[in-house]
C-alpha positions in Angstrom: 0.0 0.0 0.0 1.3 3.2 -0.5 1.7 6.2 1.8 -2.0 8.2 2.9 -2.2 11.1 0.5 -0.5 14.2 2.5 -2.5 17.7 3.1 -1.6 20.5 0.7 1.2 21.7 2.9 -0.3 25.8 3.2 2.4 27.3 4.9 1.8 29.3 8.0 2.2 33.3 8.6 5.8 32.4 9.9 6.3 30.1 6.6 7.7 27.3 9.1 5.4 24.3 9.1 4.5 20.9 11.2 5.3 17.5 9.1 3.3 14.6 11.2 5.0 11.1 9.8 3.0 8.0 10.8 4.4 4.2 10.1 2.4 2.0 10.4 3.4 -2.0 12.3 3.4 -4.8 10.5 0.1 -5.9 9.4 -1.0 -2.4 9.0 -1.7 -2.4 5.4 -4.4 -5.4 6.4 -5.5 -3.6 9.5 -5.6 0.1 8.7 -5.2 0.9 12.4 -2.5 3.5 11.8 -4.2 4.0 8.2 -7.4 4.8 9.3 -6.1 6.7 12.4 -4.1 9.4 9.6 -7.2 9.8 7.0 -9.1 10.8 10.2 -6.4 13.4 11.3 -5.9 14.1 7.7 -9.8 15.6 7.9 -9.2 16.8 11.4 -6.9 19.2 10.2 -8.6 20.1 7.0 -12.2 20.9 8.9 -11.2 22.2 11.8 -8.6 25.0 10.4 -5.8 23.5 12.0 -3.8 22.4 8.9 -2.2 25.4 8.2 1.5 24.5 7.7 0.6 21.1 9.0 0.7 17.6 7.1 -0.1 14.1 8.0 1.1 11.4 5.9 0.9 7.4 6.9 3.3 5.1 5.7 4.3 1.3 5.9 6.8 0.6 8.3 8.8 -1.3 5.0 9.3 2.1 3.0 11.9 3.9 4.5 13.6 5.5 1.3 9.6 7.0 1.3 9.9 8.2 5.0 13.6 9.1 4.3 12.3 11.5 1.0 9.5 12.9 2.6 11.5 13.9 6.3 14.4 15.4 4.1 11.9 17.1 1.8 10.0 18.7 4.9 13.4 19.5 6.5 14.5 21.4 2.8 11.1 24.1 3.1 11.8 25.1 7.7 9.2 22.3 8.8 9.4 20.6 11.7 9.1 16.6 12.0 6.9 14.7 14.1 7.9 11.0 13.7 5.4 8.6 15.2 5.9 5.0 14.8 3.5 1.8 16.0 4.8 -1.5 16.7 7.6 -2.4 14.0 6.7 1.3 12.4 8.6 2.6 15.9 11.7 0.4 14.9 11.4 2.3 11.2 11.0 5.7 13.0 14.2 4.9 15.0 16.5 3.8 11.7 15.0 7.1 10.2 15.7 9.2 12.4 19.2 7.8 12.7 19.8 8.9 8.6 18.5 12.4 9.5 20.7 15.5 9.1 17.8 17.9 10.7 16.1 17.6 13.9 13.5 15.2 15.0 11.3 18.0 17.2 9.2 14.5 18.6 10.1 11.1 17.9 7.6 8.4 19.3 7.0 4.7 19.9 3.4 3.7 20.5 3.9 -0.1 21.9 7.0 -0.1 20.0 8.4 -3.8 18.7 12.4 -3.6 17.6 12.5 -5.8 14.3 14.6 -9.7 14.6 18.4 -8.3 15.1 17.7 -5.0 15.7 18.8 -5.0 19.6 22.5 -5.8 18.1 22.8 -2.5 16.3 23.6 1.2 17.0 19.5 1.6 15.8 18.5 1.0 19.6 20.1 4.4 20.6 18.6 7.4 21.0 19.5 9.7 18.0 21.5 12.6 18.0 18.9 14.8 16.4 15.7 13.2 18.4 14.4 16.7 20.5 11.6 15.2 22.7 11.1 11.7 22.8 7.6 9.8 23.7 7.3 6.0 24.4 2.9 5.1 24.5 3.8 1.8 26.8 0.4 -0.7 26.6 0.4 -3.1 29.6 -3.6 -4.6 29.0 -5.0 -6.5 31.8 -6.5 -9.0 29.7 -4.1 -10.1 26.5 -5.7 -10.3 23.0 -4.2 -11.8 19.9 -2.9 -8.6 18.6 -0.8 -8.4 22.6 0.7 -12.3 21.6 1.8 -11.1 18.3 3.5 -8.2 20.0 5.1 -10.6 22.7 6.7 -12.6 20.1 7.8 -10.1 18.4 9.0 -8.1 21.2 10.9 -11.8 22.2 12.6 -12.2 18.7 13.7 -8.4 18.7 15.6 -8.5 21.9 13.6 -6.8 24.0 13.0 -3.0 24.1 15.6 -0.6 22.5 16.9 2.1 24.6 15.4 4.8 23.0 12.5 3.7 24.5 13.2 2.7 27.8 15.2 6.0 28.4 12.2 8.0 26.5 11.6 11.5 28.3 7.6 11.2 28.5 6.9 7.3 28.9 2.4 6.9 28.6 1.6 3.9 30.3 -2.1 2.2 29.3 -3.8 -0.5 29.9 -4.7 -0.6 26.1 -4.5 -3.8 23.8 -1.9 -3.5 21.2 -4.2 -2.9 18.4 -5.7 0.3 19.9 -3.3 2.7 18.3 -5.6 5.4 18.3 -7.1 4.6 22.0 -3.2 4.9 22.8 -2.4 8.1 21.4 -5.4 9.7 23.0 -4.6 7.8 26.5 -3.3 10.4 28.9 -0.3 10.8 30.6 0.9 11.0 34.2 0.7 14.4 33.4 -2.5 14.8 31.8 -1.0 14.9 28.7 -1.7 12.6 25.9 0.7 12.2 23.1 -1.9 13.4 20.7 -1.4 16.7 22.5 1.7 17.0 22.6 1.9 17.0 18.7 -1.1 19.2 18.3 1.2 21.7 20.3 3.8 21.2 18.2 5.5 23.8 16.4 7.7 24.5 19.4 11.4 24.0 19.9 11.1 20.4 20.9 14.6 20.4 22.4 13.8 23.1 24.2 11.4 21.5 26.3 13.1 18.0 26.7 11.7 16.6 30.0 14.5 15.3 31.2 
């Protein structure tokens, strides 16, 4: 599947604009959870006024060199990046964000899975140019399939990379794996959900690194 068709990218009255990335996990193309999550934004922003300067574009956690193009492209025109990956699309967020010359104003895993050798590389690290970072942690009660399929993947990757367990806003839910939009609307200890957060954005995220 190819990436969600991006909003017109109308610049603001400061000409510096917000680029929202979402990659999807593995099965995402079947599931449409981060898919459907991004049309809805995508409309969000359009009817509500809000997507001045502002994009939201979805893609599979497999197309990097597309994440890569669109990051450095929004870099190129003053916008700032908010990379948001789910499951195996956090691991693609992380190598990403590794390749990127220009800042990362809020990098985030949402139940984050590390792909099979992963934990063996210099991926797992937090990246240079990563200004806030946000880990949506699901801990559900009562497991689902979608929770078994993250175990076993979470198993085969190694565990969780460092990025994550170092992140400086950690959400903790007791969500199902599958409920990627229930998770970014789930509220911090703060308050503060991690939809928030990048509804605020257009900050300095470096500036206001938690830790």
């Amino acid at each position: 599947m190819a990436s969600a068709t991006a909003i017109p990218n109308r610049r603001n009255a400061h000409g510096r604009g917000v680029a929202e990335i979402y990659i999807g996990g593995a099965a995402d193309g079947q599931s449409q959870l981060v898919v459907s999550y991004v049309k809805a934004r995508q409309r969000a922003l359009l009817e509500g006024g809000a997507g001045v300067g502002r994009t939201a574009t979805w893609f599979a956690h497999y197309d990097l060199d597309g994440v890569l193009e669109h990051c450095r492209a929004a870099l190129s025109q003053g916008d700032e990046l908010v990379l948001v990956g789910h499951s195996w699309g956090s691991d693609a967020a992380l190598r990403v964000s590794h390749q990127l010359h220009g800042e990362v104003a809020l990098l985030a895993g949402v139940d984050p899975v590390m792909r099979p050798g992963g934990m063996f590389s210099n991926v797992t690290r937090r990246p240079d140019n990563a200004g806030l970072v946000a880990h949506v942690d699901a801990r559900p009660r009562a497991f689902d399939r979608s929770d078994i399929v993250k175990a076993t993947g979470v198993v085969l990757g190694g565990g969780l990379a460092r990025t994550w367990r170092e992140a400086d806003v950690t959400i903790s839910t007791e969500l199902n794996h599958w409920a990627f939009a229930h998770m970014m609307a789930a509220p911090g200890s703060d308050g503060v959900s991690l939809q928030a957060r990048i509804n605020a954005a257009g900050w300095r995220a470096a500036a206001n690194r938690a830790g």
